[in-house]
C-alpha positions as MATLAB code, in Angstrom:
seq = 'XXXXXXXXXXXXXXXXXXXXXXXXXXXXXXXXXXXXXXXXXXXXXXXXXXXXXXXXXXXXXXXXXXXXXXXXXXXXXXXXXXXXXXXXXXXXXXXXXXXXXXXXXXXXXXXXXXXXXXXXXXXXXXXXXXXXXXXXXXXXXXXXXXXXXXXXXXXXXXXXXXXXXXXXXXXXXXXXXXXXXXXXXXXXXXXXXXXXXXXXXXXXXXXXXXXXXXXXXXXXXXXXXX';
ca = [
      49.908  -94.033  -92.575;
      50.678  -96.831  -94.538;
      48.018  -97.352  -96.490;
      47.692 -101.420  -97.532;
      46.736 -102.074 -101.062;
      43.791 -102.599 -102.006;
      42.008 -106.521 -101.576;
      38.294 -108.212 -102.356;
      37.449 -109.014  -98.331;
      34.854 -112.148  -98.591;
      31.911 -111.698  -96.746;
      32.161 -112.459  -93.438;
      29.840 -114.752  -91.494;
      29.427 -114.064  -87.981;
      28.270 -115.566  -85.250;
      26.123 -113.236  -84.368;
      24.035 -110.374  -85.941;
      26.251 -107.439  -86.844;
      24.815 -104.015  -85.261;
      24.337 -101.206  -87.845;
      28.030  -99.720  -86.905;
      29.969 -103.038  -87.767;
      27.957 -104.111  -90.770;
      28.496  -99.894  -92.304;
      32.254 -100.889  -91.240;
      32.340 -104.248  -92.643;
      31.060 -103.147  -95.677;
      33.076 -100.046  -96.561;
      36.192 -102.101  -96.132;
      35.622 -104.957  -98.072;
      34.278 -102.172 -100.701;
      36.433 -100.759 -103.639;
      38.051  -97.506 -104.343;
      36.678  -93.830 -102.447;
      34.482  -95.962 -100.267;
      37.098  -98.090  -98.961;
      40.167  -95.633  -98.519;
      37.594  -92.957  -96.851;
      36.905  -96.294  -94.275;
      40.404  -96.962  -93.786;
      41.277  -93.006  -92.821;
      38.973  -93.547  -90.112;
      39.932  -96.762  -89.319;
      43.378  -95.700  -88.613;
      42.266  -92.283  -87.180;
      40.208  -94.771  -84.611;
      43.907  -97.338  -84.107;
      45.803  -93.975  -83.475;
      43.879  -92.721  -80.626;
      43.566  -96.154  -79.335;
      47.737  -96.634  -79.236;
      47.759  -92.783  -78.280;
      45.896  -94.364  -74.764;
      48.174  -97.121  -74.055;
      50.997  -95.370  -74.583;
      49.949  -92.173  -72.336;
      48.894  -95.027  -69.885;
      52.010  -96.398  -70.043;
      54.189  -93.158  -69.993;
      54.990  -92.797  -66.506;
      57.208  -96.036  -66.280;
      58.875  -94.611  -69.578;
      60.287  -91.622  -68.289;
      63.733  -91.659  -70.691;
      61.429  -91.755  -74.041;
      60.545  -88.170  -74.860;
      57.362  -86.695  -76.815;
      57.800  -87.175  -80.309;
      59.212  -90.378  -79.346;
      55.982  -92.106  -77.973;
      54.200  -90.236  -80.691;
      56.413  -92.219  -83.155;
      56.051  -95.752  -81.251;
      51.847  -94.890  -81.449;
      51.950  -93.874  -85.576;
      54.058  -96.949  -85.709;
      51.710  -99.397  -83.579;
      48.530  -97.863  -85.032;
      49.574  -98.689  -89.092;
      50.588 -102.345  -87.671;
      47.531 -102.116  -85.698;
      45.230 -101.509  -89.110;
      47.458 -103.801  -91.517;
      46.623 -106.545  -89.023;
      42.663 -105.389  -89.163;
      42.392 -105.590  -92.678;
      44.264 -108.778  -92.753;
      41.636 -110.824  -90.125;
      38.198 -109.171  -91.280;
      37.179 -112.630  -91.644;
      37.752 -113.195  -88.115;
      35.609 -110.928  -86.672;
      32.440 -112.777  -85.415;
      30.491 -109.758  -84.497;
      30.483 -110.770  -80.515;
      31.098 -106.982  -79.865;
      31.505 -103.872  -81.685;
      33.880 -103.744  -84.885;
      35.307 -100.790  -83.234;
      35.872 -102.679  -79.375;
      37.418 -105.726  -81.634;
      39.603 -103.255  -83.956;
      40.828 -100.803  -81.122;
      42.398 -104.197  -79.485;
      44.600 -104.607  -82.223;
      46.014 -100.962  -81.363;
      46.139 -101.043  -78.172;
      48.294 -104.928  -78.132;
      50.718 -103.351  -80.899;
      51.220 -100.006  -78.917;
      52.302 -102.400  -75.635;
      54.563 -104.586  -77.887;
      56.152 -102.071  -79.195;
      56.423  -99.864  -75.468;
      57.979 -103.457  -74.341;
      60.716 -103.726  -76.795;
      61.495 -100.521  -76.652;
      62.462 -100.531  -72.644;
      64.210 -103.278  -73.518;
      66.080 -101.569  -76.241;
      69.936 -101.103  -75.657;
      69.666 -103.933  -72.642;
      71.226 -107.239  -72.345;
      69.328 -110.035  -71.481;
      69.770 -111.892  -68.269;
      69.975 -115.500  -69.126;
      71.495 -116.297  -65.773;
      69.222 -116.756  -62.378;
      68.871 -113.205  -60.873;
      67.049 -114.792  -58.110;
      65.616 -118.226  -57.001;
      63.086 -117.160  -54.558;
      60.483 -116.909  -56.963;
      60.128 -120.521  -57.019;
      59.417 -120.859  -52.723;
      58.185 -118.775  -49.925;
      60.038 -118.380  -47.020;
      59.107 -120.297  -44.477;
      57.754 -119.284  -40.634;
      60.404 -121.896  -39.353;
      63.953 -123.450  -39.362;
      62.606 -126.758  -40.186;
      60.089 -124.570  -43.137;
      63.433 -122.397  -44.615;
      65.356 -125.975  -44.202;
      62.427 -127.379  -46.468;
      62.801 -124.519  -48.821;
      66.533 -124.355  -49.031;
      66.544 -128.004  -50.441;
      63.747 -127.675  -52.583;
      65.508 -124.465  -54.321;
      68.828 -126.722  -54.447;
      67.131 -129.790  -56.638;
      65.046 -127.272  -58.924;
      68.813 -125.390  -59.041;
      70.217 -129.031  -60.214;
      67.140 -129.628  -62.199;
      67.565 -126.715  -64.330;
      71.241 -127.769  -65.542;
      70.400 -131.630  -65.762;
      66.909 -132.267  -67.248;
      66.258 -128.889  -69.685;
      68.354 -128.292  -72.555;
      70.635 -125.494  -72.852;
      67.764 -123.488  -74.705;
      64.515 -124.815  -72.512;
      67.031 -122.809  -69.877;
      67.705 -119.882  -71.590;
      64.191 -119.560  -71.873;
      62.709 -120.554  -68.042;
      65.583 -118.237  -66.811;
      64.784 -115.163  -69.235;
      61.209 -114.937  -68.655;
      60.058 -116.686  -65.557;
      62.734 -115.572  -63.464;
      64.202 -112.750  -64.991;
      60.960 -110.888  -66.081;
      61.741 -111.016  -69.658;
      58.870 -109.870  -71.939;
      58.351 -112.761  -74.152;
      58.347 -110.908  -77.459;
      61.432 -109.130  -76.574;
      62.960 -112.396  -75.731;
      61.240 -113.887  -79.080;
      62.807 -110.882  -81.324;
      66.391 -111.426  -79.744;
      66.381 -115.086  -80.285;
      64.989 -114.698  -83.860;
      62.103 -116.714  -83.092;
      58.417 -116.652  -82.316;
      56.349 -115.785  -79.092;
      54.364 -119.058  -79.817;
      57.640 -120.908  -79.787;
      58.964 -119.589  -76.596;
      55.298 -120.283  -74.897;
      56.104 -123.642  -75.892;
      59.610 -124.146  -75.102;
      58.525 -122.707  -71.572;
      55.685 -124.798  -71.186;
      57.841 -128.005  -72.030;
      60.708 -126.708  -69.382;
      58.325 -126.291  -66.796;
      56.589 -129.855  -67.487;
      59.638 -131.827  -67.811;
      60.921 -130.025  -64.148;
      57.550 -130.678  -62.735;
      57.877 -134.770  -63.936;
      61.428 -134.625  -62.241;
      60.542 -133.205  -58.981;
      57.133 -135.159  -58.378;
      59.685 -137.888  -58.871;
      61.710 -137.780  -56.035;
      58.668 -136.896  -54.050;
      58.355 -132.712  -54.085;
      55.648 -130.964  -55.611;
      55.610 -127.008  -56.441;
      53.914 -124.352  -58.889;
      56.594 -123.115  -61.358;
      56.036 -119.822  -62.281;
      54.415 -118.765  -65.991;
      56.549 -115.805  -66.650;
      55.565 -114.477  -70.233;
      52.121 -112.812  -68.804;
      53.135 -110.351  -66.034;
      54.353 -107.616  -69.062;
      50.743 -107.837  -70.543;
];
């Protein structure tokens, strides 16, 4: 466990009434010396069994990782998992348990981390694997006729109105199921960056096709890996 140095936590002011558990929690972390390391031992004893969870949930579509593998991907998550705890006390309002909010942390790091790790060793499709995501079939000639076109201008859309990156981006994750943070670690950028590149692609296709008259629901992408 990495153990973070020690820090003066200000008080927090929540938005509700702390119950007896978060204020004893609240208090022994922003406390100073045996207080304070004996609350972060169980702090991180409560992240490890919560990464130790998603990761066994997890497991199954993971078969190539072995044991002390996933063990190693939960230590890991759970000392991110109580770095970023220590760093946001102030954010904790007090709407549920400390221990609900903290075991969150864990159990967001642990996915991350399962995420990248699949990914690991894998290229990234940046080129359409499929278009069909984008239009159902439909129960006629004159419906798949419909459809056919509409896939050919968001096809021609795609090259014309995004820039080369807004593409990379649209392709990668809403097409290509492309984790956003693995995309955001390969690209050397930032998942709140990519959320906005893809929610810029997606409006400026939207404004192009509702301009020559058509009208469909792009797909997020980003949230299916959650």
């Amino acid at each position: 466990m990495r153990t973070p140095a020690p820090a003066t936590v200000a008080p927090v002011a929540p938005a509700v009434s702390l119950d007896l558990e978060s204020r004893a929690w609240i208090e022994a972390l922003g406390d100073q010396g045996a207080a304070r390391d004996d609350a972060i031992a169980r702090l991180h004893a409560l992240l490890l069994r919560a990464a130790r969870f998603e990761v066994g949930r997890r497991r199954p579509t993971l078969p190539h990782l072995r044991g002390n593998e996933l063990d190693d991907i939960a230590l890991e998550a759970a000392d991110d998992a109580l770095v970023s705890v220590l760093a946001r006390l102030e954010d904790f309002e007090g709407r549920s348990r400390f221990s609900t909010w903290a075991y969150k942390f864990a159990l967001l790091e642990a996915a991350v981390k399962l995420r990248k790790r699949s990914w690991q060793g894998r290229e990234i499709p940046l080129e359409p694997e499929s278009w069909s995501l984008f239009a159902d079939r439909g129960s006629s000639p004159e419906d798949d006729a419909e459809q056919s076109e509409l896939l050919r201008e968001i096809r021609e859309a795609t090259e014309s109105v995004l820039t080369p990156h807004q593409r990379r981006v649209l392709v990668a994750i809403a097409l290509n199921g492309v984790p956003i943070d693995v995309l955001a670690e390969r690209l050397g950028s930032t998942r709140g960056a990519l959320y906005k590149t893809l929610h810029d692609a997606r409006q400026k296709l939207r404004a192009h096709l509702a301009a020559r008259g058509l009208a469909i629901d792009l797909p997020e992408g980003g949230k299916r890996h959650g």
